[in-house]
Structure formats: structure tokens, C-alpha cells
C-alpha positions as CSV (number, residue, x, y, z in Angstrom):
1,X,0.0,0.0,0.0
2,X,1.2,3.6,-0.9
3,X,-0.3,5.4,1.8
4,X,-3.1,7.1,-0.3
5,X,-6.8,6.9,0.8
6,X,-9.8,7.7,-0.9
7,X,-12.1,6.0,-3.2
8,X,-11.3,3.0,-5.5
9,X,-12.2,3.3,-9.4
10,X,-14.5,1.3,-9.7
11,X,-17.0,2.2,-6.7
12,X,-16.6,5.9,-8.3
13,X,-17.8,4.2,-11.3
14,X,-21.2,2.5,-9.6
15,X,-21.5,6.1,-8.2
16,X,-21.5,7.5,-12.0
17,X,-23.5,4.7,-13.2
18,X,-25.9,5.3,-10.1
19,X,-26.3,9.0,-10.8
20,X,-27.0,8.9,-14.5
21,X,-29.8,6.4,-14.5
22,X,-31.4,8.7,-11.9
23,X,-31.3,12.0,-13.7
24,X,-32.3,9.4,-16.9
25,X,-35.4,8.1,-14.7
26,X,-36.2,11.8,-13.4
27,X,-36.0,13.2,-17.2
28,X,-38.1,10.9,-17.6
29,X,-41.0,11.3,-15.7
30,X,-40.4,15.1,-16.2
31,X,-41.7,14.3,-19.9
32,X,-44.4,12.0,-19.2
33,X,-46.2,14.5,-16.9
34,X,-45.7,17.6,-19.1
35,X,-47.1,14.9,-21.8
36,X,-50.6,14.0,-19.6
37,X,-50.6,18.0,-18.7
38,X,-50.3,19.3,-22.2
39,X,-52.3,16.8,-23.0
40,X,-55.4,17.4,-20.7
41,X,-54.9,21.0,-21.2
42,X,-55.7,20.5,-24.8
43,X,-59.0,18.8,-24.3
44,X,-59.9,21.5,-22.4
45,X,-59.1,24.0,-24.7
46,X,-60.9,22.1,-27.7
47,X,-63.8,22.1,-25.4
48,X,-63.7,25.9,-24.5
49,X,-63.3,26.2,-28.2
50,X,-66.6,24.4,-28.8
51,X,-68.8,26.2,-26.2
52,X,-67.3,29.7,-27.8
53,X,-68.0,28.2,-31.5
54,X,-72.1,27.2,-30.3
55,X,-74.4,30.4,-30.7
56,X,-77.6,30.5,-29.8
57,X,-79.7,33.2,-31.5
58,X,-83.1,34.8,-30.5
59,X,-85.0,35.1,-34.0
60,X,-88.4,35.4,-33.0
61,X,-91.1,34.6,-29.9
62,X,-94.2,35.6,-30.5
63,X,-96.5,36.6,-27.5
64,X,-99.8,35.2,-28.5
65,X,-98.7,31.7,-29.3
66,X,-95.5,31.1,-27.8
67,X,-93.6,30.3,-30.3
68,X,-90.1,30.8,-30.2
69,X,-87.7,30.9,-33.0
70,X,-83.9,30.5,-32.5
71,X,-81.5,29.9,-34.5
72,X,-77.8,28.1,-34.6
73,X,-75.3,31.2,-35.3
74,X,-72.6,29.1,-34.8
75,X,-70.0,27.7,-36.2
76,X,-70.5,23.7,-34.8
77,X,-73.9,22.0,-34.6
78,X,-75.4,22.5,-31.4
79,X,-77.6,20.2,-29.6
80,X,-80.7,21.7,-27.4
81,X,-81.6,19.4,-24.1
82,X,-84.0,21.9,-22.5
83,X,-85.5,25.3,-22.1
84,X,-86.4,27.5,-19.2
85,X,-89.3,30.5,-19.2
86,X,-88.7,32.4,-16.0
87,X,-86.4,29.8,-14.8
88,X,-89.4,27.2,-15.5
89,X,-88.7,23.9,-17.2
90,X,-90.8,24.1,-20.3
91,X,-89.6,21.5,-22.9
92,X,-87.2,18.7,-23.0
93,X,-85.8,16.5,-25.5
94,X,-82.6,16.6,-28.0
95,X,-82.9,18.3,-31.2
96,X,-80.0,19.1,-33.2
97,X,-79.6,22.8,-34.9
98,X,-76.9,22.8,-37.6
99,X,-74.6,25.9,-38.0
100,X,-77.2,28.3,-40.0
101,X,-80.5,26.5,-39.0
102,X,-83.5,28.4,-37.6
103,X,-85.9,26.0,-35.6
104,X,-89.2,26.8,-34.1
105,X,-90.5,25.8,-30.4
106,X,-93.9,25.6,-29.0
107,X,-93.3,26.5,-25.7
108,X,-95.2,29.5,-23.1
109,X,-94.4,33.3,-23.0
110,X,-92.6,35.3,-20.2
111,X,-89.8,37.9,-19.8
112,X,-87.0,35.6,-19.9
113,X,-85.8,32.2,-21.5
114,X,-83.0,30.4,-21.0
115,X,-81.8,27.3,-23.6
116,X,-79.6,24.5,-22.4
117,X,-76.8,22.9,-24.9
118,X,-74.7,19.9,-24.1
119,X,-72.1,23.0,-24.7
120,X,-73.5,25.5,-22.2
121,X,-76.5,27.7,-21.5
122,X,-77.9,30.4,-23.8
123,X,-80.4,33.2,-21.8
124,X,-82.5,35.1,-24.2
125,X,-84.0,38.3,-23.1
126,X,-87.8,38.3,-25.3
């Protein structure tokens, strides 16, 4: 022996090999969660994008009838599930309005009516 102390070759090269699959398994998961993140935050965004693209116009609702008249002003089809007079529940079902369509809806009169998408909810003022 020569006298010197400190650490043999090759446990400083374990150490090395030790250290680099580490910052190889933490670059790693790094990417895999920025992947799921970016990932969820564009399904989000796509969906924001669809509730902005669906408009629901007020065409027409005439007083003696109540008849109402909306139409799609959109850019995606939209799909109505219900509709509200004064906060009322006066029709259900599922009918689909294309981008440009104008549909017509028996339903009562009031002040106010509010039209539920699968997108979002549409109040109309009449």
C-alpha cells in the first residue's frame, strides 16, 4: 500500500452509473407528466373552443302563441336538451340545430328564456 486513501475506481464508477440512471429516470418522468398535462390541457381548450363556437340566436317569440324561433349562429352544430321560461322547465328533449339553421319551439311566453346545450346555457332576453 502507498499510503493514499480515498475511493477505488471502480466504486466511483457505480456512483456515476448510479447518478445517470437517476437523472435518466427523473427526465423521464419530467416528460411523461408535461405529456398527460399538455395533454389534458388540450382537451380543455378544444372544449372551450366548442362552447365559444355554439351560438344560440333569438329570432323570433311571438306573444300570443309562444312560439319561439332561435337559430344556430354558430359555427358547430349544437344540440338543445332543455328550455327554461322564468327559470321554468318548459320542454325537454334533443334536437340538433346545424350551424345556420332556424328552428321553431312551441313553448309559453314570459320575460326571460334560457336554452340548455350539451355545450352551455344560452339566456334570451324576449
Amino acid at each position: 500500500m502507498d499510503g493514499r486513501k480515498g475511493i477505488s475506481a471502480p466504486i466511483t464508477a457505480l456512483f456515476a452509473f448510479a447518478v445517470a440512471i437517476s437523472l435518466s429516470m427523473l427526465t423521464y418522468l419530467v416528460y411523461v407528466s408535461q405529456a398527460s398535462v399538455g395533454e389534458g390541457l388540450a382537451g380543455g381548450i378544444a372544449e372551450e373552443q366548442g362552447a365559444l363556437a355554439e351560438r344560440i340566436g333569438y329570432v323570433y317569440w311571438d306573444p300570443l302563441t309562444g312560439r319561439l324561433w332561435v337559430s344556430n349562429d354558430g359555427s358547430v352544430p349544437a344540440r338543445v336538451r332543455a328550455i327554461y321560461v322564468d327559470g321554468v322547465e318548459v320542454w325537454s328533449g334533443d334536437v340538433e340545430l346545424k350551424p345556420g339553421e332556424i328552428k321553431a319551439f312551441q313553448i309559453s311566453y314570459g320575460e326571460t328564456v334560457t336554452i340548455l346545450t350539451e355545450r352551455g346555457i344560452h339566456v334570451i332576453r324576449g
